[in-house]
N, C-alpha and C positions, 0 to 999 in steps of 0.2 A: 748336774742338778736339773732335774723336772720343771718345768712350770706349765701351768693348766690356761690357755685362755677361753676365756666364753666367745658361744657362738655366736652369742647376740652381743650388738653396740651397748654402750653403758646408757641410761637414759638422761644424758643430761641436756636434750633441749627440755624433758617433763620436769627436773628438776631446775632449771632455770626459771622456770613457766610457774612453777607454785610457788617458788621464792621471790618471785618480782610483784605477787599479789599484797606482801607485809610490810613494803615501804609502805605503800600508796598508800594502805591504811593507817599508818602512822602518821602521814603525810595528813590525812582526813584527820582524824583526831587532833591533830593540834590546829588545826585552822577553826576545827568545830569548838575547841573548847577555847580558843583565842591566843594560846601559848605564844604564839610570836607577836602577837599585837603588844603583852605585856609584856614584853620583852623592849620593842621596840629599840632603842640605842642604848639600853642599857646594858647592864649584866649583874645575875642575879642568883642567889644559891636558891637551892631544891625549895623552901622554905619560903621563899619570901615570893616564888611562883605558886605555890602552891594557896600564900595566903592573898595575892590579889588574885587568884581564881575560886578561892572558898572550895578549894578540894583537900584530899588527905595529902600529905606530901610524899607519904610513902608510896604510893602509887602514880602521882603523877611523875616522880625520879626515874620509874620505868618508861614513860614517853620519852621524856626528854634523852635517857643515855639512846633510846630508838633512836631518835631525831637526830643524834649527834651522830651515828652509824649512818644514816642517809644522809650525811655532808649538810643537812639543812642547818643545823644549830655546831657553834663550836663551844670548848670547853676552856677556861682557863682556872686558875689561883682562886680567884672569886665567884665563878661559877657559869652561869649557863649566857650565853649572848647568840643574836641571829647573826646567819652570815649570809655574806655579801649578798646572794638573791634572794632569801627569806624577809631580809630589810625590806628589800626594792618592792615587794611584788607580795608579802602577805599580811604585812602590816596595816592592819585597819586604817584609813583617814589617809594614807598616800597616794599622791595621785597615778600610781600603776597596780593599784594593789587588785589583785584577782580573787583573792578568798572567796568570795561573793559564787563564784563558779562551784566551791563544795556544797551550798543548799540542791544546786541543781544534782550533782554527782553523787549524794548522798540518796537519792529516790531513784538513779540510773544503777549505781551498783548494787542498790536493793534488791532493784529487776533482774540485773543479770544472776544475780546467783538462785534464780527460778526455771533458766531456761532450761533443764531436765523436765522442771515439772511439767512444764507450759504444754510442752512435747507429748508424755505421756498422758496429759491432759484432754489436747487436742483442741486450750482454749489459751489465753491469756493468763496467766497464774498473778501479776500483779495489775490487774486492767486498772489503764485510768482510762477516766472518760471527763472529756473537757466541760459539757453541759451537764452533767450531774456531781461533780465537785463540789466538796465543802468550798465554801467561802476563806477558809483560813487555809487551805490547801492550795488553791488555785491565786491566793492572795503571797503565800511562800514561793509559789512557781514562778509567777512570772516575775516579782522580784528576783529570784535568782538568776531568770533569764535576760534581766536589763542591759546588765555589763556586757554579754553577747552580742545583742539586738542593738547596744550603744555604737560600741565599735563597726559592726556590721554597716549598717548607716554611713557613720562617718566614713569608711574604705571603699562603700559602694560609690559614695559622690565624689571620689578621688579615679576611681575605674571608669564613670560613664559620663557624657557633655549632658550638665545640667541645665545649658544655656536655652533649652529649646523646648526643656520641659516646666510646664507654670501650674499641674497638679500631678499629685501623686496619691496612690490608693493601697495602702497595707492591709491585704488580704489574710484573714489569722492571723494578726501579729503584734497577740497577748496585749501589752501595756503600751505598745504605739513608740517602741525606744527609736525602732528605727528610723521610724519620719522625726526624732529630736536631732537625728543624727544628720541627717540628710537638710536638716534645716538650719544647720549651723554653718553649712555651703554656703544652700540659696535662701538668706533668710527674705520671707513675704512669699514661698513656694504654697501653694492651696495644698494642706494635709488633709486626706480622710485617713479612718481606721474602722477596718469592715471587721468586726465579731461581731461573736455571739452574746446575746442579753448582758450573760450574768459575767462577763469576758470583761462589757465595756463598762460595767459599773466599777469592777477593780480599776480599769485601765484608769479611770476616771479620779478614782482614789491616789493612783501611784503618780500621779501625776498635775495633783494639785501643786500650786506653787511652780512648777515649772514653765517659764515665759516663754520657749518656744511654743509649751503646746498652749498658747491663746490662739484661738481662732480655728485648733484643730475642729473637725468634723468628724461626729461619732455616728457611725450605720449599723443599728444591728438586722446581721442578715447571716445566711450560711451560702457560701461560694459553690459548695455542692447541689444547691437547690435552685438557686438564680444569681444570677450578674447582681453588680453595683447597680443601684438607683441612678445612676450619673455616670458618664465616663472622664475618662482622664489621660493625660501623657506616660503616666509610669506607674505600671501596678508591678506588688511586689508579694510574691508567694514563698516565704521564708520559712523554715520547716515545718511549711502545710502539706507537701504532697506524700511524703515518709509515713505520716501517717492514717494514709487513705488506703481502701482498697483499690484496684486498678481501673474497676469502673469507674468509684467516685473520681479517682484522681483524672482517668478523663474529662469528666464531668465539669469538675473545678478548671482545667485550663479551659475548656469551654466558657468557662461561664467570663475566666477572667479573658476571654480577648474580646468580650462581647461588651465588657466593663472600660475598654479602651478605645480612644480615640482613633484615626485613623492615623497608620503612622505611629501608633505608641509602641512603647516596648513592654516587655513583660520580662522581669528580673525574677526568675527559681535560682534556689540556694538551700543545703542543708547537707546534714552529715549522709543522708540518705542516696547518694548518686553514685552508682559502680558503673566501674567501665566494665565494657563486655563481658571481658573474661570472669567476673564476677571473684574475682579474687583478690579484687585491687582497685582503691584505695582500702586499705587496710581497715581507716576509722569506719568507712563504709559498711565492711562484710563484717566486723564484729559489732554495729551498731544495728545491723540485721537482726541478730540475737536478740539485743534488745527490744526491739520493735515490736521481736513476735510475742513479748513476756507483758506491755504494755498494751496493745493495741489490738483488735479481733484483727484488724488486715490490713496493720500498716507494714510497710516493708523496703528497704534499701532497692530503688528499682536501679534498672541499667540503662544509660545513655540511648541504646538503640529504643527502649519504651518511651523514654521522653523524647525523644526525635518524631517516633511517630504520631505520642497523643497533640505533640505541639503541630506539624503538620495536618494532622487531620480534622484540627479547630483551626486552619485558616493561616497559620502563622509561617512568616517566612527565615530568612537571615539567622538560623538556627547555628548559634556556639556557644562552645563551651570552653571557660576559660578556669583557674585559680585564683581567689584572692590569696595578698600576701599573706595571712596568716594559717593558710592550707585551703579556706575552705570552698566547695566546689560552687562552681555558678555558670548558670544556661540564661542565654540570653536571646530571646525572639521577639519578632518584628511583626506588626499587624499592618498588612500592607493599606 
């Protein structure tokens, strides 16, 4: 008996690669439409999800057998229930719940499925732009970005001695989550939050009612054009430089070690930091794509560029470390 083999491999990394895109999105959908919130500890047929969501049932029964295919949701006798890490982690009102990260992810994998065009473009095919933002856009974003910027904070004042530092200045940094974060350490720490205009009037908004930020200090300024009005012990450039061009993002370490004390440090952080080889960290070189669908000339730099722009604004004690939850951080010293 004959048999015929091809000369080419089967394509099953390409096939892999298009089927790992229909969880996520099933994933999205049910965070989006609340499906495990109303779930929560219960368990619940097609019907009775369908009617505390005020959808057809017949079509949300196709989410949910999804959902049960991606081990999110199980099935029994009565009907639909979350399991074990769906409870923990997407249930609205629990204190680990992440959902909050799909408003951001819902305007990030918009962008990505532009990057052909952006290309053939030779522009941004979904540009945002942080100063000419609807108020109800820029009001969704940095809301989505709180839980980030929360956490972020909190793990930074767990990595660095806050004993020596008595202000700190968040350079870009949206809604100002990370100094609640960092202030839950050292509380009576002096916060500023350097944006823009129309940045810190939300900031202002999202953060009414919250008793850390009494006393915070609001600046509006752009870190590309000049330093803080004031300096400080700890300024903080959190996914500000990803989305600069290389000049400005010169510009902006410039500006921030001019904004520091003598002695202070200066904390970069963001998905945007490849090492060399430029092919690794992964989040890094696939959030390049990103970048270039958002932004006219933001872009995932390499370690050896931030080495040199930090260096050549004055800065010394140059490393790079991981927080625990992946994300990359460069840390320098202004002698």
């Amino acid at each position: 008996m004959m048999t015929f083999e091809s000369a080419h491999p089967q394509p099953k990394r390409i096939q892999s690669l298009q089927a790992s895109v229909a969880p996520a999105f099933a994933l999205h959908a049910g965070v989006m439409l609340g499906v495990f919130t109303v779930l929560g500890d219960a368990t619940l047929s097609t019907v009775e999800v369908a009617e505390r969501l005020d959808v057809e049932p017949r079509r949300v029964e196709r989410l949910l057998y999804a959902l049960i295919a991606t081990g999110l949701l199980e099935i029994c006798d009565d009907g639909f229930r979350n399991g074990e890490e769906a409870a923990a982690y997407l249930v609205r009102g629990r204190p680990d719940y992440i959902g909050d990260e799909h408003q951001l992810l819902d305007q990030l994998w918009h962008a990505d499925l532009l990057t052909a065009t952006s290309i053939r473009q030779g522009q941004p095919a979904g540009k945002h732009d942080f100063a000419s933002a609807d108020p109800g856009s820029s009001l969704a974003f940095f809301r989505s970005t709180a839980p980030y910027a929360l956490a972020f904070g909190r793990g930074l004042s767990e990595m660095i001695d806050l004993r020596a530092v008595n202000s700190v200045i968040d350079i870009g940094g949206g809604a100002g989550h990370v100094l609640i974060g960092l202030g839950e350490t050292k509380p009576g720490l002096r916060s500023t939050l350097l944006e823009l205009a129309s940045s810190i009037a939300i900031a202002k908004e999202l953060l009414a009612g919250e008793p850390l930020a009494d006393g915070m200090e609001f600046e509006i300024g752009d870190i590309v054009q000049a330093p803080s009005a004031t300096t400080h012990d700890l300024a903080v450039l959190k996914a500000v430089i990803q989305v600069l061009s290389p000049g400005d993002a010169a510009a902006a370490i410039r500006n921030a070690h001019a904004s520091l004390n003598s002695g202070g440090r200066l904390i970069i952080s963001g998905v945007g930091i490849l090492n060399d080889d430029r092919v690794s960290p992964l989040e890094a070189v696939f959030y390049n794509l990103t970048f270039m669908n958002l932004y006219a000339d933001g872009a995932s730099y390499t370690r050896s560029e931030y080495s040199r722009w930090l260096s050549e604004a004055g800065f010394g004690e140059i490393t790079f470390d991981t927080m625990p939850p992946g994300s990359q951080l460069i840390s320098a010293r202004k002698p």
